[in-house]
Structures are given as structure tokens and as C-alpha cells.
N, C-alpha and C positions, 0 to 999 in steps of 0.2 A: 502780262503782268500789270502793264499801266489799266488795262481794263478793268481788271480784280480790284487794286487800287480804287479806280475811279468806281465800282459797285457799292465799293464798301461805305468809300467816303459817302454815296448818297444813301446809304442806307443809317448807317452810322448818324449822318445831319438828319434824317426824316425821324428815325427814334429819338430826334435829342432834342428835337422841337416839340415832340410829343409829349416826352416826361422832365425836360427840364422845369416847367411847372412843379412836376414834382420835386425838387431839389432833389435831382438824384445826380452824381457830381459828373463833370463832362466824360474826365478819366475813364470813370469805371462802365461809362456806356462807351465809349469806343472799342473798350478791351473786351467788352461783354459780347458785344455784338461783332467783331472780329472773332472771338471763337464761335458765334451761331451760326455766320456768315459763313467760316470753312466744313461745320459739319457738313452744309449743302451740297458742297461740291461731290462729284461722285468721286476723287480717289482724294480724300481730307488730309491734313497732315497728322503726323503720327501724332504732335501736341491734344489736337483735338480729339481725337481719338481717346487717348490715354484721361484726358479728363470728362469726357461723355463713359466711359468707362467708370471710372472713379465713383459717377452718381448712384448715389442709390437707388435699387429696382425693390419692389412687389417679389416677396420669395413665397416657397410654399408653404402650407400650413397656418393660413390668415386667422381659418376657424381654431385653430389653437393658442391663437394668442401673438402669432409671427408678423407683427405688424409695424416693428420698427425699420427702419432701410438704411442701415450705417453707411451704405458704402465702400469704399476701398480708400482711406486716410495717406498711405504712404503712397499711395500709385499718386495719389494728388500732390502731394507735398511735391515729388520729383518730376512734375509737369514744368517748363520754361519754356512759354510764348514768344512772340515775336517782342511784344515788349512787357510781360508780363508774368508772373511764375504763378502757379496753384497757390489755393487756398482752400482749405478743406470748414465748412461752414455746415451747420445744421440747422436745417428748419423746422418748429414744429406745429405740428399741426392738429386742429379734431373735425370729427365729422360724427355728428350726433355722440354715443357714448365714447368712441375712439381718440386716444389722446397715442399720438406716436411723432417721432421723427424720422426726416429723412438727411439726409448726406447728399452735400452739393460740392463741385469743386469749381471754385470760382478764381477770377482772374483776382489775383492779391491787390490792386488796387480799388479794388468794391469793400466800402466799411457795412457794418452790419445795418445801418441806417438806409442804407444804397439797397442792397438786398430784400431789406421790407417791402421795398414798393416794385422789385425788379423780377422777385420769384413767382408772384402771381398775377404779372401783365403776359395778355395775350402772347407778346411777342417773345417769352422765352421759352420756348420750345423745341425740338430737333421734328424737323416739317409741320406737319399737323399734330403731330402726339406733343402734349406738356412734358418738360421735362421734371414735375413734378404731378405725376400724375394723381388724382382723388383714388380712393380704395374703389373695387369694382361696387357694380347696386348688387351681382348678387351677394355679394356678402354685408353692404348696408345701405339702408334707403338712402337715405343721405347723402348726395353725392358733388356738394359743394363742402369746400375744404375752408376752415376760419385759420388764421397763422394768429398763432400764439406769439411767438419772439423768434427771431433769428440769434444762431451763436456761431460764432466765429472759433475757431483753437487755432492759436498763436504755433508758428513755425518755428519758433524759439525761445529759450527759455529766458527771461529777465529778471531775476530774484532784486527783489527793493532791498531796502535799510533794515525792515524788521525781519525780512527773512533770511537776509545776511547777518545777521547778529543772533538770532536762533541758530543758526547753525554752527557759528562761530561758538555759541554757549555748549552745543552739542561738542562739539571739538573737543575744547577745552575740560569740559567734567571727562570726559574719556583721557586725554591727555594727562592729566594730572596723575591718579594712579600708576600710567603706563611710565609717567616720568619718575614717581617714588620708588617705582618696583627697580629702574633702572639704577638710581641712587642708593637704594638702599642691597643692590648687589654688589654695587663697586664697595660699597664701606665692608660688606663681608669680605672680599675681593682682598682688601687693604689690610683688613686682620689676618688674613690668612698665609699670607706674607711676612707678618711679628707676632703671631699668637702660635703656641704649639693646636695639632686639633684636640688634644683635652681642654686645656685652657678655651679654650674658643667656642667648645659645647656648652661651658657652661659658663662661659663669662659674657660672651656677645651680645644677648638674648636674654640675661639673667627674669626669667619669669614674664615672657611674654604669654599672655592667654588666648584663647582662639580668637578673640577679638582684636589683639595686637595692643592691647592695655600689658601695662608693665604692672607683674605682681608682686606684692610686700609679706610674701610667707620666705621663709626658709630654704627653698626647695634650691637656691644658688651657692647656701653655707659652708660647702666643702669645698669651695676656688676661692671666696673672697670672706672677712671678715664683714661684720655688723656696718662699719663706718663703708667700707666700701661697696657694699650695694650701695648704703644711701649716695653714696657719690655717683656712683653708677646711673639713678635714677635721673639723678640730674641730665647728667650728661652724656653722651651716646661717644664711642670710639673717636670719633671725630671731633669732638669737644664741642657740639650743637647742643643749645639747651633743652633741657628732656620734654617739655611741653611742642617742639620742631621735631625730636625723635619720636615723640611717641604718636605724633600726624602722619610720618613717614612711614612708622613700620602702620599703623594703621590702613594708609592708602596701598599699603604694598601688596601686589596677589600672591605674595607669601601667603599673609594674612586672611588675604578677601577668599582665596581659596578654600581655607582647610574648612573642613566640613560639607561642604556645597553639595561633593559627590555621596557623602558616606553614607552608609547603608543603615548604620546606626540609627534610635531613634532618642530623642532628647530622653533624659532621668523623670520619672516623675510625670512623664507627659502621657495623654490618652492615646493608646494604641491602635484604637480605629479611626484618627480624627484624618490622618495621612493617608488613608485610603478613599473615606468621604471627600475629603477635599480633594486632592488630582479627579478621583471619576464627576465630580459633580462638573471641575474643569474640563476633561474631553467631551461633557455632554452642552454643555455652554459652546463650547470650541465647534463641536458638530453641529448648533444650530445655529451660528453664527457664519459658517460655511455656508448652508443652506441659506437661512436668512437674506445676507446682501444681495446674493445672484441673484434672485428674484423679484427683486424691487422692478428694474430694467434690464436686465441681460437675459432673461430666457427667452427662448423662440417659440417655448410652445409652455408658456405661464398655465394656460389654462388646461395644459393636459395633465402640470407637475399640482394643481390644485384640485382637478376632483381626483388624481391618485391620493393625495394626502387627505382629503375628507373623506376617503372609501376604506381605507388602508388602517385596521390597527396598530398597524408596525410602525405608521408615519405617524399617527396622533400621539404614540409616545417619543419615539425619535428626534421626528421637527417639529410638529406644530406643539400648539399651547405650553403642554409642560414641560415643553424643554428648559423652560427658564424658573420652572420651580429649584433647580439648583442655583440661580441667585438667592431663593431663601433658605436655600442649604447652608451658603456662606454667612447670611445675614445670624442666623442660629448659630455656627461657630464662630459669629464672632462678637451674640453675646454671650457664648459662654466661657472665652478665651479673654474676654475683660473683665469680668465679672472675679472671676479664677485669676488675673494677673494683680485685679486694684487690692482682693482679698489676703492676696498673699504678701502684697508691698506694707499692707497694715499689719500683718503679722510681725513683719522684719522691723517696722517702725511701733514698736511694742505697742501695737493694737491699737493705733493713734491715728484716726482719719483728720490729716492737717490741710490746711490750704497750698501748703509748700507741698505735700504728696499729691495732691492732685492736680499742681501745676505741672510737676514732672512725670506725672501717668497721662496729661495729654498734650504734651510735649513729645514725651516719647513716640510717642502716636503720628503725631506730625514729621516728625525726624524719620519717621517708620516709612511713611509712604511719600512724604512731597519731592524728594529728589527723585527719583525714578520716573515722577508723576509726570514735574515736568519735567524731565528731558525728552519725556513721548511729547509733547506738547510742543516743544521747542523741534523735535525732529516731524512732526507732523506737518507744523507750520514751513521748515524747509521744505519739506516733498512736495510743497505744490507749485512751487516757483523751479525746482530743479529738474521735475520730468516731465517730456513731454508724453501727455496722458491722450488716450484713445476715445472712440467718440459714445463712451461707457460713463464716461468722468462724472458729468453734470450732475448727477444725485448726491455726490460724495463734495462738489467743489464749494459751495456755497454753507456747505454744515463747517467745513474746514478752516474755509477761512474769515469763519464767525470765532477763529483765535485771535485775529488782530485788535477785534471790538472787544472779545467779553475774555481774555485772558484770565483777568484778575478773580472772574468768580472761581475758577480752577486753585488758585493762587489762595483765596480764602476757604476753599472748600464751599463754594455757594453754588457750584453749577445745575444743580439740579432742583434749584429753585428758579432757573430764567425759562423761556418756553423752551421746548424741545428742541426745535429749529435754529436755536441760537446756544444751545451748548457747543463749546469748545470741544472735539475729539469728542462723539458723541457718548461712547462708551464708559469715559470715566466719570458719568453721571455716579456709578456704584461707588467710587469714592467720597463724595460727596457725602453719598445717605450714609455710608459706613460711619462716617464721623460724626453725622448728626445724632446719630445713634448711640455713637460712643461715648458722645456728652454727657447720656443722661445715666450712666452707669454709677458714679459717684455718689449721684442724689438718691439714684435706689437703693444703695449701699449703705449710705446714709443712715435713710429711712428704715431700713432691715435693720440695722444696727443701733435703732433708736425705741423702734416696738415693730414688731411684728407682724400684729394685728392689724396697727396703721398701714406697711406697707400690706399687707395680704389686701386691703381695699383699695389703695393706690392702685395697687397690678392687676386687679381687677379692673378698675375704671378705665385705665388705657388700654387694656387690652379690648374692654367694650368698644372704646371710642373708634380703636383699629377699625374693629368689625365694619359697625355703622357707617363710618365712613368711606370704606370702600364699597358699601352696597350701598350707601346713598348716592356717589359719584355715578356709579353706573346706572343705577333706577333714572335720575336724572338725565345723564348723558347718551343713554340708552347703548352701552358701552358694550362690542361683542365680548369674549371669552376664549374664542378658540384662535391660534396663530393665523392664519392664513386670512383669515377676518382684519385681526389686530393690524397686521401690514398696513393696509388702506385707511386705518383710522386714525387720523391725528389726533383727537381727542383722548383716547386710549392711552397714548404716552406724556400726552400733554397733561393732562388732570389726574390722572390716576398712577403710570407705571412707576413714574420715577418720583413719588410724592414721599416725604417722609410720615404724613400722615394715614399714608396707606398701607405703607410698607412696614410700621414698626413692630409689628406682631409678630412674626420669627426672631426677630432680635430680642424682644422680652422675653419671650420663651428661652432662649437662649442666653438669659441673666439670669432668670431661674433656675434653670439647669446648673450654671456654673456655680452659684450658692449654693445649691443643695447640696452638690458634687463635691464641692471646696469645705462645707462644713460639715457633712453627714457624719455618724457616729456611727451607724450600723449598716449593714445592707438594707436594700429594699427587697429585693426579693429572696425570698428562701425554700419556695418549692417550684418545682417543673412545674407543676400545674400555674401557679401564677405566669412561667418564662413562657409556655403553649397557650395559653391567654393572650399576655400581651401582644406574643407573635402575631398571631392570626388578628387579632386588630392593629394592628401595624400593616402587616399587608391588605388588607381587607381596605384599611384607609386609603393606603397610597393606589391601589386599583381602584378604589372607589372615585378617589380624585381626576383620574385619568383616562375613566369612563367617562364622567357627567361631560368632560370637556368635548369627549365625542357626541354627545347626545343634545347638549347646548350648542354645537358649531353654528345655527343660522344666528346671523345677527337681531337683536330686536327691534322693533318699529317701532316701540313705545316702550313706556316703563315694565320691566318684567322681575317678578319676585323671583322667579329660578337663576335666572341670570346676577341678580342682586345679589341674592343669597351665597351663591357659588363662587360668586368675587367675592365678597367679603368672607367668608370662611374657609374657603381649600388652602391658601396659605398658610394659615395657622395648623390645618388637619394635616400639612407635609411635613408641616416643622415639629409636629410633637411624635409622626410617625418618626422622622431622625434621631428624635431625641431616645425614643423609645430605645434604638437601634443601640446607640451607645451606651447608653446605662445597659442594656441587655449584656454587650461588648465588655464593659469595665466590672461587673458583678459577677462573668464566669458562665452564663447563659446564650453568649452568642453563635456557639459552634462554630460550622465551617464558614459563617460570614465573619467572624469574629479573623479567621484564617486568612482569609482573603484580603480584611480590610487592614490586617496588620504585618500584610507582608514588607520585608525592606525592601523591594525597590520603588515603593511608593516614598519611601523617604527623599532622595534625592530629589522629586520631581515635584515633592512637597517644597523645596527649599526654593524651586526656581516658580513656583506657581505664580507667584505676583507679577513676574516681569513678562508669564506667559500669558495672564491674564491681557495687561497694558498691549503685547504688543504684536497679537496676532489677528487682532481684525485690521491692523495694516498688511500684511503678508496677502492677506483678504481683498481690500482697496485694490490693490497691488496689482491682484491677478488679473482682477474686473474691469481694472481703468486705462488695463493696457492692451485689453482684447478691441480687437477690430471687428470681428465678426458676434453674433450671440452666442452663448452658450447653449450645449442642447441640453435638457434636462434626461439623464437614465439614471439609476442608482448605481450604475458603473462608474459612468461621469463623477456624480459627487461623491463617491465614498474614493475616488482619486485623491478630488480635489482636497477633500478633510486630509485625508493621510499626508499627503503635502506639503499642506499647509500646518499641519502638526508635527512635522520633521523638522523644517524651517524655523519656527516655533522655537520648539525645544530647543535648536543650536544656537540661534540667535539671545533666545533667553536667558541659556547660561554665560552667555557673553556680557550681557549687560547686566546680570547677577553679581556678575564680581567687579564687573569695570564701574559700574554706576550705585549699585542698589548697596552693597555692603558698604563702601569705603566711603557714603554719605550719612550713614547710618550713626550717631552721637553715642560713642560709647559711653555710660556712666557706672 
């Protein structure tokens, strides 16, 4: 024993003469070289083992893309040295085009600084072999390794002051409902006690609406006279004034409930628009599934990418147009503001005022920022509360670019910062949805001023759409096909999430809603016109969906097909939509007409927004807490979707009523 001792100690002093030059701290070379020191021995102690174990090795499948080495995270974490516990640290590294990481488990006293200078000196190795060995030459010439950065993942979780207080907001907007619904059972509770139950049907409640607003019709007149409803209104059984009752019954899941599930579908409303919206949401959902794992968790990336450049099933599925259903939504929603500002000037006798279009985007704002952020506010907790696997690092730095840039979320600006600095990457869509939905009043306006004028207005922007997505891309020489777009920062940075690129389905979709909202007659009135349209509707959306297969290489230079095909397949999707609908609401849609207007798309209509917001965390979720890669089959991912779209849905309706209703500004 004193021998071992006295080995170590001069080995331990010869390395620390060596690299103390290097500022590398005394600690973490004793403890380093005390586990190197026992691998040598021929029967090592179990510690040592366990963390030469832990490192990441060279698996199979290199030529497919298997090139990361996570290692084993938990075997590390439960390593305890003689004086020292694991620490699970990632290196990473390139060699010629290769960019990958490896998995180290090192002695917890080595900081990531220590590491830099300690992972590629001779002396860290298990005998002659590195224990961070370069990729073999036959798979790349190249066979010296450059370290990128070392990263450490912390053994425990430490949540600061802002993610403490995120969470705490999360709490509390949940809490509050759960505490109205509890209040406002005991007051029923309390009547039921001194109230007969006739009196109590119709006195308790006197004309609560599905939205938990107290109504002033009649429909209470047979329990109580004229002066006592009004009295009623005021005040609630309990003698609370009625602006505190009527918060209460609003927060209440009495309230937030009814409707959420019903099969029913709104009065007055388009019959196919519930069906467009959920499939356009499972096809978002499905390529958002696909999408994340393959940034960094596949093993075999490049076998899941010439399957999908080979594959027509994948060109429509995952790659490029999966996300033509963001300009699904962008089209329904302008023709769902178009149709709601129309209708507010009808009620306000045909009077476009400044006071109605304060509270048309007001309502707007009330519509969507509480659900927004509480994703925002629970996002920013998940990063401090779990500990995340060695998948995280793609996801950790977009995340917690909410402490810096909150407030553009906050104002609706996020998708005007660079990509890389959006908050929750995903609610970029809200962002553009509202910048969009700005300009609905002014076109309304203008429509309602001359005609003529807007018919050239909506022309010019709609040019400008054009142009300027095919100018971005001529320029930036910008791919078109998904698996392309991945690797391109440019792509999302200049182009995807611009409102200047993007406003072309949402105009289309304020034309629609005008047309639709003021029409006098039908438009179509023979088959032959409804077999027409069809067939260029379909003809369109396969036409679109082809070019993306046949444009898939990226350009090298300025390219007019590439141009061309960005700037105009968005608009040729969103008028084959539009087409869909009008076909839908005129009587010519047939069995799609059937399909789109089934009711059990209503209910999943109702939860669509909070499924939108908050299943590419379920996503995160799955990715950042895998230890090993994921393997790419279409077994695998048509799992993972289903899943994750179960999860989904259950969670959504949860935060449908606990959050997204009982924030919502009744008027």
C-alpha cells in the first residue's frame, strides 16, 4: 500500500511539473492521475472501472452518420473515488468535415478549463490507447482531432431567482382557477343548505353564459322579479361584489369546461375549417417529431437522409412540405380576422372606429399571451429543474436565450431577433401571426373606402411577398428541400420566420374572409366549374410537392428555379386551401367536405393552441433525457409521434382549461 502511495505521489509530482505551466489546478491532477494510475494495475478498483466504462467508445455504423460517443451519464454520476466522485463532461471535437462528441467521466474536481488542456495531453490515456481516441483513417484522412469546447453537466440541479419565480408564476396562474373552482363549490355547497333545488336552479346562477359572464335577458324571470336580478348581478350569494363573482365564476372549471369537449360545432362557423386545422396540426406535430431527433440524436443521420431524398412518402411526410401547414394556419387566420373585424362593424353599425380596433387587437392579445407565456415561464423552469442527458446542448442555449430576450415574446417581436436568440424557438408563429394580424383593419379599411384602391394595394403586397422571397434566396443561395434547410442557418435566419416573406397566405386569407363575409351569390354553380377547380387544386398541391423533390440539392450560386419556387409555392398552397373551402361551404366538396366536417375534429379544434405551444416540449423532453442515440426506422418514429401526440392531447386539455380559458377577457 505505502508503495502504490509513494507511485502515485511521483507520478502525480512528475505530471504536475509538467502541466502546472499550464494552469491546470493541482486538485484535479492528482485525482486525474490517481484514476490513470489504478486503471494500470492488473485487478483496478471497481471505481475505476466503472468510470473507464462510463467513456465514450467508437460504435458501429460510422459511415452512417454514428459518430457521436455519449457514453454512459448515470454509471458516471454514481462513480465515488477515494477522494473524488464522477463527473460526466463532454468533449467535442472535428476532424476534417466531422464535428461529434465524446463522453468523459471525470474526477468532479476538474473544471471545464482543467479539461481543455488535460483531454489531449499525451498522458491521458488507458496504457498506449487515448482515451479519446481520433475516428479511424479508414473512415477519414484526417486523423488529428481540433477540441472545439469542453462541457461539463452539473450533478444537480440549482434553479436561480428567474427560474424560481417562472415557476412560481407557473404555480400560481394554475392555482388560481383550481382555487375559484374550489370557492365557488363551497358557495353552491352553502346554498344548497337554504335554497330549495328549484330556487337554486334558477336563482344561483341567474344567466351565467358559457363563458361565466352573467346575462341580462329574462331567462331568470320565473324565481325572481325585475329589481332582483338586478340585485343579483351585483352581488353573488355571499354578498361578494359582482365584478369578484363574476372573476370567480369565470376562473371556475365549471365555466372553463363547458364546451372544450363538445362535439358541436360553433353557429355560423365554416364546417371544414376544424378539420383543416387539427390535420394541418398532426402534420406540424409529425414533422416536428422527425425534425428535433435529427439535428444530434440519430446514429445513423445519414442513412434517415438519403431514405428521405429517395422516398416519395418522406418528401411529403417529413421533409420540405411538412411545414406548408404553417401557411395552412397563416390563411386561416387571415380569413378568421378578416370575418371576425367584419362582423364587429356590422354590430357596431357599420362603423370602423378606433375604439373597435383597439378591442379587435386587444382581444387578440388576451387570445393568445397568457398560455404564451406560461410556456415561456414553464420552459424557462425545465431547465434548471431537470437533470438533462448528454442530447441537451442543441436545445440548452436556444432556451435559455429567455432570460436575455423575454420581452420580445412579451411584445410579440420574437421573430424579428436572429434565430438563435428566440425565446422557445417555436413561438416564432406567434409573433408573425400578429404582425399580420395588424394589418387586417387597414385592409378593411381600404376595402371599405374604394375597392379599386384596395384591389391594387393587395396586389402590391402580394408582389412584394413574391419578390422578396425569391430575392432572399437568389441571394443567399437558400436550399428548399427540409433535410437541406436543417444545416442552414441562413434559411431560418433571413427567410423562414420573416414577415416579409411570409405574408402571402395570410393575404390570401383576408381575401377569402371578405369575399366569404360579404358575398351575395354563390361562385360556383355548375360541376363543371367544381371538376375544374378540383383538379387544379390537386394538380397544385402535387405540383408543389413534386418541385420540392426535384429542387432537393442545394444551390451553389444564384438559381432562378430555386428562387422562383420559394417565392411562389406558398401562395400556390394557400389558394389550393382556399379553393378547398369555398368548394366545402358552396356544396361542392363531397366526401372531403365529410371528412373535414366531422365532430370529432371539434373538440381537438378547441385544444389546438395549447397543442400547438406545448408539444415540442414532450419533444425536448424525450431527446434530452436519452443517453444513448436514437436509431432511425419508421417503426421508431411513427412510435415516437404517437406518443408524443397522446401526451399532447392530455396535457393540452389540461392547460386548455386551467390556463388558456380562465385568461381569456371576457367582453
Amino acid at each position: 500500500m505505502a508503495v502504490g502511495q509513494l507511485l502515485l505521489l511521483l507520478l502525480s509530482t512528475g505530471c504536475i511539473t509538467a502541466l502546472k505551466k499550464q494552469n491546470v489546478t493541482e486538485r484535479c491532477l492528482v485525482d486525474t492521475n490517481s484514476f490513470l494510475w489504478e486503471l494500470k494495475q492488473s485487478r483496478p478498483k471497481e471505481y475505476a472501472v466503472a468510470m473507464f466504462d462510463a467513456f465514450g467508445k467508437m460504435g458501429s455504423n460510422v459511415k452512417g452518420g454514428n459518430v457521436n460517443q455519449p457514453g454512459l451519464l448515470q454509471e458516471c454520476r454514481s462513480v465515488h473515488g477515494p477522494s473524488f466522485s464522477g463527473q460526466y463532461c463532454q468533449v467535442f471535437l472535428r476532424q476534417e468535415t466531422f464535428v461529434y462528441f465524446v463522453g468523459i467521466c471525470v474526477p468532479d474536481s476538474c473544471k471545464e478549463e482543467d479539461l481543455q488542456l488535460l483531454v489531449l495531453d499525451d498522458s491521458f490515456q488507458f496504457g498506449k490507447t487515448p482515451l479519446l481516441p481520433p475516428l479511424p483513417s479508414i473512415f477519414i484522412n484526417q486523423s488529428s482531432q481540433e477540441l472545439i469546447t469542453v462541457h461539463c453537466l452539473p450533478s444537480s440541479v440549482s434553479p436561480g431567482i428567474a427560474e424560481v419565480t417562472c415557476l412560481f408564476v407557473c404555480c400560481v396562474m394554475v392555482a388560481l382557477p383550481l382555487a375559484a373552482t374550489l370557492f365557488t363549490a363551497l358557495v353552491r355547497w352553502q346554498r344548497n343548505r337554504v335554497v330549495s333545488p328549484k330556487d337554486e336552479s334558477c336563482c344561483l346562477n341567474p344567466g351565467l353564459d358559457v363563458y361565466g359572464s352573467l346575462r341580462t335577458d329574462d331567462s331568470s324571470s320565473s324565481c325572481m322579479n325585475g329589481s332582483e336580478v338586478k340585485q343579483h348581478t351585483r352581488k353573488n350569494p355571499m354578498g361578494f361584489p359582482g365584478h369578484i363573482w363574476w372573476c370567480l365564476q369565470t376562473f371556475s372549471l365549471h365555466t372553463t369546461t363547458q364546451g372544450v369537449l363538445s362535439i358541436s360545432g360553433n353557429e355560423g362557423s365554416y364546417s371544414s375549417l376544424n378539420g383543416i386545422r387539427v390535420l394541418s396540426l398532426l402534420w406540424i406535430m409529425c414533422g416536428h417529431s422527425v425534425q428535433f431527433p435529427v439535428v444530434n440524436n440519430l446514429d445513423n443521420y445519414k442513412d434517415w437522409r438519403s431514405t428521405v431524398e429517395s422516398s416519395p412518402l418522406h418528401v411529403l411526410a417529413i421533409s420540405g412540405p411538412i411545414f406548408l401547414a404553417v401557411d395552412t394556419f397563416l390563411l386561416l387566420g387571415g380569413l378568421l380576422s378578416a370575418r371576425t373585424l367584419l362582423r364587429s362593424i356590422h354590430q357596431a353599425e357599420d362603423t370602423l372606429s378606433p375604439s373597435l380596433v383597439a378591442n379587435y387587437l386587444l382581444k387578440r392579445i388576451t387570445r393568445i399571451q397568457p398560455l404564451h407565456m406560461f410556456i415561456i415561464c414553464l420552459a424557462i423552469g425545465l431547465i434548471s429543474v431537470i437533470q438533462w442527458g448528454p442530447f441537451w446542448f442543441p436545445f440548452l442555449n436556444t432556451l435559455t436565450d429567455c432570460k436575455a430576450y423575454w420581452w420580445a415574446n412579451l411584445l410579440l417581436v420574437s421573430n424579428l431577433l436572429p434565430v438563435h436568440e428566440i425565446c422557445v424557438p417555436w413561438t416564432w408563429y406567434l409573433s408573425l401571426d400578429f404582425q399580420c394580424y395588424i394589418t387586417t383593419p387597414l385592409l378593411v379599411y381600404i376595402y371599405r373606402l374604394s375597392k379599386g384602391v384596395f384591389t391594387v394595394v393587395a396586389g402590391v403586397l402580394m408582389l412584394l411577398t413574391i419578390l422578396s422571397g425569391s430575392l432572399v434566396t437568389a441571394v443567399m443561395h437558400l436550399p428548399v428541400f427540409q433535410p437541406s434547410t436543417l444545416t442552414s442557418d441562413d434559411y431560418a435566419m433571413y427567410y423562414y420566420v420573416k414577415p416579409y416573406t411570409r405574408y402571402g397566405p395570410f393575404l390570401i386569407g383576408i381575401l377569402t374572409g371578405i369575399y366569404m363575409t360579404m358575398r351575395q351569390d354563390k361562385l360556383l354553380l355548375k360541376k363543371w366549374q367544381a371538376a375544374l377547380g378540383w383538379f387544379l387544386c390537386l394538380a397544385s398541391m402535387a405540383l408543389v410537392v413534386g418541385l420540392a423533390y426535384a429542387l432537393r440539392e442545394t444551390p451553389s450560386g444564384p438559381s432562378l428555379q430555386h428562387a422562383l419556387y420559394q417565392g411562389l409555392h406558398r401562395h400556390v398552397w394557400a389558394l389550393a386551401v382556399t379553393w378547398i373551402i369555398l368548394a366545402c361551404e358552396e356544396g361542392f366538396g363531397g366526401f372531403v367536405k365529410t371528412l373535414l366536417s366531422l365532430r370529432v375534429w371539434t373538440p381537438l379544434a378547441n385544444i389546438s393552441f395549447a397543442c400547438y405551444l406545448t408539444h415540442p416540449l414532450f419533444i425536448i423532453l424525450y431527446i434530452s433525457l436519452q443517453e444513448t442515440p436514437i436509431h432511425y426506422t419508421n417503426i421508431n418514429f411513427m412510435y415516437m409521434f404517437l406518443s408524443h401526440l397522446v401526451l399532447t392531447l392530455v396535457v393540452s386539455l389540461l392547460l386548455t382549461i386551467l390556463v388558456e380559458r380562465p385568461y381569456i377577457v371576457q367582453n
